[in-house]
C-alpha atoms as an extended CHARMM CRD file, in Angstrom:
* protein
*
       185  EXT
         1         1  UNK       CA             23.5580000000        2.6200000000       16.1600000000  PROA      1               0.0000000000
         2         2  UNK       CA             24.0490000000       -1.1560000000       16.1030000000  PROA      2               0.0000000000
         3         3  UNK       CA             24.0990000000       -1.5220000000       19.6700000000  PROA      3               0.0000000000
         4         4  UNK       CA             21.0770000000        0.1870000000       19.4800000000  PROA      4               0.0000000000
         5         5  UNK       CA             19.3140000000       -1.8840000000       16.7650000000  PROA      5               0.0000000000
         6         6  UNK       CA             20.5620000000       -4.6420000000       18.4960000000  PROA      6               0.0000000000
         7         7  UNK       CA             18.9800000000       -4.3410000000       21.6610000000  PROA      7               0.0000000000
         8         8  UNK       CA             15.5110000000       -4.0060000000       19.6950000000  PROA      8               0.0000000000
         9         9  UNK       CA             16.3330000000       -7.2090000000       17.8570000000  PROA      9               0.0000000000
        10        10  UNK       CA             13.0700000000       -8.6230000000       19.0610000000  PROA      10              0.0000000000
        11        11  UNK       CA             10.9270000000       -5.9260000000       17.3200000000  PROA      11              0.0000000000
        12        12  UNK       CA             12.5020000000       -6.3470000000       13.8440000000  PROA      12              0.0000000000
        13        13  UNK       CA             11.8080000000      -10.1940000000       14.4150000000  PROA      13              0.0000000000
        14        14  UNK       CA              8.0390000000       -9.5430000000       15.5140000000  PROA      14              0.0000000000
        15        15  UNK       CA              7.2590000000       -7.4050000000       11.9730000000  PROA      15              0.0000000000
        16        16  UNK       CA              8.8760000000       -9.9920000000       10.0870000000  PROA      16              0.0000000000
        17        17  UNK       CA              6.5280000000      -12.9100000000       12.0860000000  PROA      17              0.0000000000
        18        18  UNK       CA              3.7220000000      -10.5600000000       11.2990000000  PROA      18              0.0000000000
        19        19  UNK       CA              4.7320000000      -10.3020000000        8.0200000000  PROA      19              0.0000000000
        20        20  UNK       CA              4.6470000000      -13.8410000000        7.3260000000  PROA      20              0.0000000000
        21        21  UNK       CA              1.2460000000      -14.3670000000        9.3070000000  PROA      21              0.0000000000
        22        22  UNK       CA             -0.0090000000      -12.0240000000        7.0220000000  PROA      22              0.0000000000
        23        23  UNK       CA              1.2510000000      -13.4820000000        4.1310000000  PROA      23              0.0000000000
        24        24  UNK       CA              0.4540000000      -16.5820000000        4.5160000000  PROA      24              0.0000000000
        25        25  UNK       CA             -3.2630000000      -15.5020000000        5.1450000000  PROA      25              0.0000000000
        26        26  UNK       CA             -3.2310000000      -13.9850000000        1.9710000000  PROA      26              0.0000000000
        27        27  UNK       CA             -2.4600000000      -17.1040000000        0.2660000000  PROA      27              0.0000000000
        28        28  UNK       CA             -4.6790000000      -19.6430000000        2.1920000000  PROA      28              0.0000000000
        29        29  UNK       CA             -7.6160000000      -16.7090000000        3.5700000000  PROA      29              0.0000000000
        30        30  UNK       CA             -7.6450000000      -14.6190000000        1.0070000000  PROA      30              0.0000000000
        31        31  UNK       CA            -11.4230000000      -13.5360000000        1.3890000000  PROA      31              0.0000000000
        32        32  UNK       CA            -10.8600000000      -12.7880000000        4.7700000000  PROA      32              0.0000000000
        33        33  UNK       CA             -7.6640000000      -10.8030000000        4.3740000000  PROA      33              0.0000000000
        34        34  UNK       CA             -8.8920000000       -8.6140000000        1.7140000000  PROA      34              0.0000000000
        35        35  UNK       CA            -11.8850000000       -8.0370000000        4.3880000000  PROA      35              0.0000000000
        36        36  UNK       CA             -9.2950000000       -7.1630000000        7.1250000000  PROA      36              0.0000000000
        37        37  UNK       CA             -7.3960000000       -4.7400000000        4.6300000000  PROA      37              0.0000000000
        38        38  UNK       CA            -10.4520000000       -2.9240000000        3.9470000000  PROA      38              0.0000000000
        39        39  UNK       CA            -12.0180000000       -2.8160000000        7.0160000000  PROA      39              0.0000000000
        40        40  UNK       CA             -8.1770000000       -1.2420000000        8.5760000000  PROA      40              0.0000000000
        41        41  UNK       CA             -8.6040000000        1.3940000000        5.7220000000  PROA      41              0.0000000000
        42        42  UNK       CA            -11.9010000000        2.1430000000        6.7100000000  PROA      42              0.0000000000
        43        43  UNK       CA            -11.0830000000        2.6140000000       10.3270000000  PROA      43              0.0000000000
        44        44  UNK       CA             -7.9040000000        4.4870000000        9.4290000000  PROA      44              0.0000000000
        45        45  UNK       CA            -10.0920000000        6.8080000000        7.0100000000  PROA      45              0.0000000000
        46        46  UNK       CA            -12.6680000000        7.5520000000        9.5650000000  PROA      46              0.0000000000
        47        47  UNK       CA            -10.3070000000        8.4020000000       12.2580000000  PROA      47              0.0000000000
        48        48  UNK       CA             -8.4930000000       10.8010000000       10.0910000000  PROA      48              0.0000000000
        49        49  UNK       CA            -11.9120000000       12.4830000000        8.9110000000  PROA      49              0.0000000000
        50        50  UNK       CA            -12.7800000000       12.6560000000       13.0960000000  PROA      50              0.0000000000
        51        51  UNK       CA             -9.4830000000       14.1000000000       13.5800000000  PROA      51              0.0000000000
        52        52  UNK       CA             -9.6300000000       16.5410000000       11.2090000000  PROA      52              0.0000000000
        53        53  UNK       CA            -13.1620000000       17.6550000000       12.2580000000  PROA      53              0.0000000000
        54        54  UNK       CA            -12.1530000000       18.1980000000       15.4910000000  PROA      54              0.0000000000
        55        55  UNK       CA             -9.3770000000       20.3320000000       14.5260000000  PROA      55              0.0000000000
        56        56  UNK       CA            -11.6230000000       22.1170000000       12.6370000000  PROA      56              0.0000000000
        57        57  UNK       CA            -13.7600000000       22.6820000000       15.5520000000  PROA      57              0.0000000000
        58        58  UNK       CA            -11.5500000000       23.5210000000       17.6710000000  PROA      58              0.0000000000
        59        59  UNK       CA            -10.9400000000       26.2510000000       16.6950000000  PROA      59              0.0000000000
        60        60  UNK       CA             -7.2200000000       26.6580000000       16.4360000000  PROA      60              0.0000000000
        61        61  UNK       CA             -6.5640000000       27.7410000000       13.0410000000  PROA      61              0.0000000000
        62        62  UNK       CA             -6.8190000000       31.6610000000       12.3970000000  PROA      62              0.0000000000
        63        63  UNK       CA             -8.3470000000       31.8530000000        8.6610000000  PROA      63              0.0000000000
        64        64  UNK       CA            -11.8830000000       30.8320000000        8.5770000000  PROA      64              0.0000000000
        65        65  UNK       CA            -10.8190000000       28.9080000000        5.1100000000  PROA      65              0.0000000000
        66        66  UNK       CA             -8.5770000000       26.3960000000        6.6800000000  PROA      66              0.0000000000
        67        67  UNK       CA            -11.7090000000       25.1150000000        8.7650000000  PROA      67              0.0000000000
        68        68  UNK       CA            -13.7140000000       24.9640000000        6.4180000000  PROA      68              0.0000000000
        69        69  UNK       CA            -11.0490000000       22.6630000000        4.4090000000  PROA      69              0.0000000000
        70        70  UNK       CA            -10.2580000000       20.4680000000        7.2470000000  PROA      70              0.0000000000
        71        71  UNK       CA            -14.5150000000       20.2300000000        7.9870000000  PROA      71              0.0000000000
        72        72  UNK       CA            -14.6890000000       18.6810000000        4.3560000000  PROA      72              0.0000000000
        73        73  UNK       CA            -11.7640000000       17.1110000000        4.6450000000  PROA      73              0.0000000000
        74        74  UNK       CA            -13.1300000000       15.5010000000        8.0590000000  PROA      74              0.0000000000
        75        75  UNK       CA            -16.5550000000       14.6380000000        6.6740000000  PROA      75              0.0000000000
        76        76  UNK       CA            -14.8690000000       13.1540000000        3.6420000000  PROA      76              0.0000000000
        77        77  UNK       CA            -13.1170000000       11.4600000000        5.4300000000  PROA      77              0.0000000000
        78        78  UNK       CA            -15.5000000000        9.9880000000        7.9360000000  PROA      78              0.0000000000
        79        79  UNK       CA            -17.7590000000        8.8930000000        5.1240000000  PROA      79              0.0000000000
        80        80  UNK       CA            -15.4710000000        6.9690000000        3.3590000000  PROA      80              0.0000000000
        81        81  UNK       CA            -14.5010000000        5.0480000000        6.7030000000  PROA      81              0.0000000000
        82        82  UNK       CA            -18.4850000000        4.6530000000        6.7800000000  PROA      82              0.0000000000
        83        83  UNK       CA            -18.7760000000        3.4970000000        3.5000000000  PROA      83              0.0000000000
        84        84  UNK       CA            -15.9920000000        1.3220000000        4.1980000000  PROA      84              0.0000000000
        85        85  UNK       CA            -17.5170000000       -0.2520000000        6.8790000000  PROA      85              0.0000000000
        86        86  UNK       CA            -20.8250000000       -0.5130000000        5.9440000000  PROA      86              0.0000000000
        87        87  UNK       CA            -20.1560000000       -1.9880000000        2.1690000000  PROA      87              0.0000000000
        88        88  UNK       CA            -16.5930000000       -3.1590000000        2.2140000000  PROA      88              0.0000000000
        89        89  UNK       CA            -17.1960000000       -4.5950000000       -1.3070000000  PROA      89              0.0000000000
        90        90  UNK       CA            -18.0170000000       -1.4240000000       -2.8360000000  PROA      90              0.0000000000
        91        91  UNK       CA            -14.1290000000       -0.0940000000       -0.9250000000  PROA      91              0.0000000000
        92        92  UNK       CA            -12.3230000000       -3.0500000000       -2.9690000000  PROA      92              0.0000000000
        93        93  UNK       CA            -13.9470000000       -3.1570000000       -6.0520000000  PROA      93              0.0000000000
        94        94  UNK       CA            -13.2100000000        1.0190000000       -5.8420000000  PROA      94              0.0000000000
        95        95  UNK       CA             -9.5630000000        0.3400000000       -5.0960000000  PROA      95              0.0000000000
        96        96  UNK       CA             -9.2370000000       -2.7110000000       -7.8870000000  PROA      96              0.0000000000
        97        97  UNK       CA            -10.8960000000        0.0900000000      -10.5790000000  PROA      97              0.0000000000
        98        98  UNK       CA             -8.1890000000        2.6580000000       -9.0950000000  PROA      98              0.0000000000
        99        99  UNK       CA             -5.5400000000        0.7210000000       -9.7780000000  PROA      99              0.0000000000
       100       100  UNK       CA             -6.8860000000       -0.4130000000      -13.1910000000  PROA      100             0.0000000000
       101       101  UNK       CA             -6.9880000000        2.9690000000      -14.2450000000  PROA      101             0.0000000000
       102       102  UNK       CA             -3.9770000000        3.5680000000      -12.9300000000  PROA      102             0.0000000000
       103       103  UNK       CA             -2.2960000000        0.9350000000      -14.9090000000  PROA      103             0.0000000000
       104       104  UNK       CA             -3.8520000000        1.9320000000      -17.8160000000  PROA      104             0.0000000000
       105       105  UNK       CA             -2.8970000000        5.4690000000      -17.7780000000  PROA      105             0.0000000000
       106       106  UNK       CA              0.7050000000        4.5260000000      -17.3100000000  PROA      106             0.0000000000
       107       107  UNK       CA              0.4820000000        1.8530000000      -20.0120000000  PROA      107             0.0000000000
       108       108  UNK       CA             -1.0070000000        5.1530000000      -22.3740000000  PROA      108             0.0000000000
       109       109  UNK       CA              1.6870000000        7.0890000000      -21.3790000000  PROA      109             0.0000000000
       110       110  UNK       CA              4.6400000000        4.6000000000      -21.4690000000  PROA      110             0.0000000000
       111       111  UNK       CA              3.8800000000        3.9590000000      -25.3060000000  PROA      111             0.0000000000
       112       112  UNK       CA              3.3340000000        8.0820000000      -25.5010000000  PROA      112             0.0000000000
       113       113  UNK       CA              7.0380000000        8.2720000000      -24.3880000000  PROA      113             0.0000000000
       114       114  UNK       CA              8.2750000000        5.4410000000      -26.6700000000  PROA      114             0.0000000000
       115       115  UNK       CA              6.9410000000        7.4190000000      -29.6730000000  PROA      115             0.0000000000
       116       116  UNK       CA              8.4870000000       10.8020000000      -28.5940000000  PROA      116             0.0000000000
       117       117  UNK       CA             11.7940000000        8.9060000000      -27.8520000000  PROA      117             0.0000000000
       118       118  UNK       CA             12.0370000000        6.4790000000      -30.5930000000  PROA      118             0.0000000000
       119       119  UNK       CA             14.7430000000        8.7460000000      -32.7470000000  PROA      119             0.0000000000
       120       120  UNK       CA             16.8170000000        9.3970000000      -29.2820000000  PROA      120             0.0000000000
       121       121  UNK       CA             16.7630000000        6.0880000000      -28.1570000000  PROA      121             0.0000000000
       122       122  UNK       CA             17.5600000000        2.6380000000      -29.5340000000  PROA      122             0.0000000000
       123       123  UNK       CA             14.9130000000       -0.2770000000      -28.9350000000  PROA      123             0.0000000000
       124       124  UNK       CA             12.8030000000        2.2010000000      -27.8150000000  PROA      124             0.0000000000
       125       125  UNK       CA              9.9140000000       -0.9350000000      -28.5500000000  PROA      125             0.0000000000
       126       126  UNK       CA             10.6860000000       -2.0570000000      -25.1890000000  PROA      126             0.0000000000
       127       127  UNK       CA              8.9950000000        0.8880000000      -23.4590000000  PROA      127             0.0000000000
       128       128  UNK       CA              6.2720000000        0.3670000000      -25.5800000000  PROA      128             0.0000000000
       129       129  UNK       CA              6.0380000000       -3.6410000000      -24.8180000000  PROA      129             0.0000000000
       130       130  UNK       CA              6.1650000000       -2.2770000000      -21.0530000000  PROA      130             0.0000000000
       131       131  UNK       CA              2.6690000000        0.3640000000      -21.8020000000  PROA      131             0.0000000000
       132       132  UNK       CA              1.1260000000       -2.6650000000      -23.7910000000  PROA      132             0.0000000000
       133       133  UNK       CA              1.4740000000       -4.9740000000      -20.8540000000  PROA      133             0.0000000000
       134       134  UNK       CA              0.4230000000       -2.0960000000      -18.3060000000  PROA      134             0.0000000000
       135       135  UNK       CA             -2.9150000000       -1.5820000000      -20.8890000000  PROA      135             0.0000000000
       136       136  UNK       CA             -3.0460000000       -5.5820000000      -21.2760000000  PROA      136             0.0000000000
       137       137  UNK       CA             -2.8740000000       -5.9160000000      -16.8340000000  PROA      137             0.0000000000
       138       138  UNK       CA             -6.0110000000       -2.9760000000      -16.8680000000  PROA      138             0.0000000000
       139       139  UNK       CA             -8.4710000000       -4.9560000000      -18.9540000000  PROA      139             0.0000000000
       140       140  UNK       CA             -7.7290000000       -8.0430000000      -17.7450000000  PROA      140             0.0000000000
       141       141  UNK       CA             -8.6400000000       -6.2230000000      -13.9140000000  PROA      141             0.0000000000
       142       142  UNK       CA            -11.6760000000       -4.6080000000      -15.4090000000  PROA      142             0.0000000000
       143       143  UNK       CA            -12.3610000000       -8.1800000000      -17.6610000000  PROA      143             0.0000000000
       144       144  UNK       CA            -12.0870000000      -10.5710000000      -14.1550000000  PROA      144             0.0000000000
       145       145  UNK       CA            -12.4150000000       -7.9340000000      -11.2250000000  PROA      145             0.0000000000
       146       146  UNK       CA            -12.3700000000      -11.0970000000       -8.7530000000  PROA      146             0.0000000000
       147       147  UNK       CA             -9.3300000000      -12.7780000000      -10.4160000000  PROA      147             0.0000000000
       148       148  UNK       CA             -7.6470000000       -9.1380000000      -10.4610000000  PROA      148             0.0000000000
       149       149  UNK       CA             -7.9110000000       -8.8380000000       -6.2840000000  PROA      149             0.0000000000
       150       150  UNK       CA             -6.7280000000      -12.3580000000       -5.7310000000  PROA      150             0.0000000000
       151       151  UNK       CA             -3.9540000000      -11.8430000000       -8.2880000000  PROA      151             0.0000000000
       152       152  UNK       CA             -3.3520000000       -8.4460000000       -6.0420000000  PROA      152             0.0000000000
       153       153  UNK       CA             -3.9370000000       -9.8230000000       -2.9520000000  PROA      153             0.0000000000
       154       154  UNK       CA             -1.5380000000      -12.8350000000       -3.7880000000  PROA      154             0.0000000000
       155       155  UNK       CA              1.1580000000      -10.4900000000       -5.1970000000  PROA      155             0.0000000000
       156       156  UNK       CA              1.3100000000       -8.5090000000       -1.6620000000  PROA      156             0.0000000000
       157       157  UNK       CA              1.1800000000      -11.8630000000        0.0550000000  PROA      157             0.0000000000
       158       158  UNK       CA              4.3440000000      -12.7030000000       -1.5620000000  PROA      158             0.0000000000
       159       159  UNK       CA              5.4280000000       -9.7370000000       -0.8180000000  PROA      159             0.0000000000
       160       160  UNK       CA              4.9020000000       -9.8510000000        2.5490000000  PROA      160             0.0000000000
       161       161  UNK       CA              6.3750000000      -13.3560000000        2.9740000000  PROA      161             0.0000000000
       162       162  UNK       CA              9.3450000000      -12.4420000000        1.4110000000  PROA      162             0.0000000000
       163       163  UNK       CA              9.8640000000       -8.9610000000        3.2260000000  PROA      163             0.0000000000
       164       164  UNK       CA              9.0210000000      -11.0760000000        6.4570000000  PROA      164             0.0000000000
       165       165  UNK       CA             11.5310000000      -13.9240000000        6.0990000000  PROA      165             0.0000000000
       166       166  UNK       CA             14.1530000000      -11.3500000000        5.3620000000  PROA      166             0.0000000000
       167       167  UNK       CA             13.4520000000       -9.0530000000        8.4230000000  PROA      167             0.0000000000
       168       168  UNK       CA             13.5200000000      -12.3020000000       11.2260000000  PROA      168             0.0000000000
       169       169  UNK       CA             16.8770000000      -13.0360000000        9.1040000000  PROA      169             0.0000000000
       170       170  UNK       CA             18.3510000000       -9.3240000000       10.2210000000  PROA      170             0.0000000000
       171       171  UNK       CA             16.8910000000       -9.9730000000       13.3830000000  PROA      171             0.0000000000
       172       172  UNK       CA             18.4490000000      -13.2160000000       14.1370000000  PROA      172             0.0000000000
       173       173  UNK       CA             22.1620000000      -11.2370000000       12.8860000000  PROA      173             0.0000000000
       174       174  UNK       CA             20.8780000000       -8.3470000000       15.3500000000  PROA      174             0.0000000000
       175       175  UNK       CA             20.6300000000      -10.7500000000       18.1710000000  PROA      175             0.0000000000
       176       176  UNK       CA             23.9040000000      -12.0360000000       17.4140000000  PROA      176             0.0000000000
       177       177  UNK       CA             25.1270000000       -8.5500000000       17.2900000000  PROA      177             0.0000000000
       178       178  UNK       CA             24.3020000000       -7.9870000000       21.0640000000  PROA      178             0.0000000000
       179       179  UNK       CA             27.4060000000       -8.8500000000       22.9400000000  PROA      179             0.0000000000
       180       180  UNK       CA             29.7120000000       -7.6180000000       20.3510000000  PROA      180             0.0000000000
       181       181  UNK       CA             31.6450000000       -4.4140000000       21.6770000000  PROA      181             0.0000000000
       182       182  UNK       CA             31.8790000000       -0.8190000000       19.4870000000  PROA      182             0.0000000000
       183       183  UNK       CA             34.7700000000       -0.5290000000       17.4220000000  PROA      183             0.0000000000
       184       184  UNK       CA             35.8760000000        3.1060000000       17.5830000000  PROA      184             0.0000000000
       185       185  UNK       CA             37.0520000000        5.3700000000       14.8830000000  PROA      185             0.0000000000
């Protein structure tokens, strides 16, 4: 498997450069790469909805219901990638409330299981210092929408730096790896 890895060496290095393209867009074009990462979901969303009309359409499944599903499911699909496309502001500030709400529920929830755990678990405070931070993160998103996606945007920048540096580092070792022979068992 490492000789195989190895040859490929080259790939691993190209996602981590692309990685750290990306990142550092994030950090010094962040408009721009929050546009790019919406307008990639909306093409991703409207080919899915296309494909699944057309399987729809195609006739292929046997149970009149599973067309149907995969019509909706097409159309839904296709007119989020529209949506997408034609108002990419209205796809962010959708996915910054998702997430909001997301933290928030979780934040709910964490302090939810504190309070059920607190007699089987010592310092059980620190689950509920986790939920109030979760709660705190969701209102400051909803409070500063704009601050929220550059905070986001910055946090999967760093992300992606990090994951990118690390990946040319295995690919560099990979290289390096080439020549060397298989031990056997």
């Amino acid at each position: 498997m490492l000789q195989y890895y190895a040859k490929l060496w080259w790939v691993v290095a190209l996602r981590g450069v692309f990685a750290i393209m990306f990142g550092i867009c994030a950090f010094f074009a962040p408009i721009a790469t929050l546009a790019a990462l919406v307008l990639v979901f909306g093409t991703f969303a409207a080919a899915d909805g296309i494909a699944a009309l057309l399987m729809a359409i195609s006739g292929r499944q046997r149970e009149t219901g599973d067309r149907g599903i995969l019509a909706l499911q097409g159309l839904l699909g296709l007119g989020v990638g529209l949506l997408t496309w034609f108002s990419p502001v209205v796809t962010a500030f959708s996915l910054l409330l998702y997430i909001a709400a997301w933290t928030l529920a979780t934040g709910v929830l964490q302090i939810v299981a504190a309070i059920r755990l607190r007699k089987d678990i010592p310092n059980e405070w620190w689950l509920v210092l986790a939920g109030l931070v979760s709660i705190a993160f969701a209102f400051l998103l909803l409070w500063q929408p704009l601050a929220g996606a550059l905070a986001l945007l910055w946090l999967i920048g760093t992300w992606a730096l990090v994951c990118g540096i690390l990946l040319v580092g295995v690919a560099l070792r990979l290289r390096s790896a080439r020549n060397t022979p298989i031990t056997s068992l």
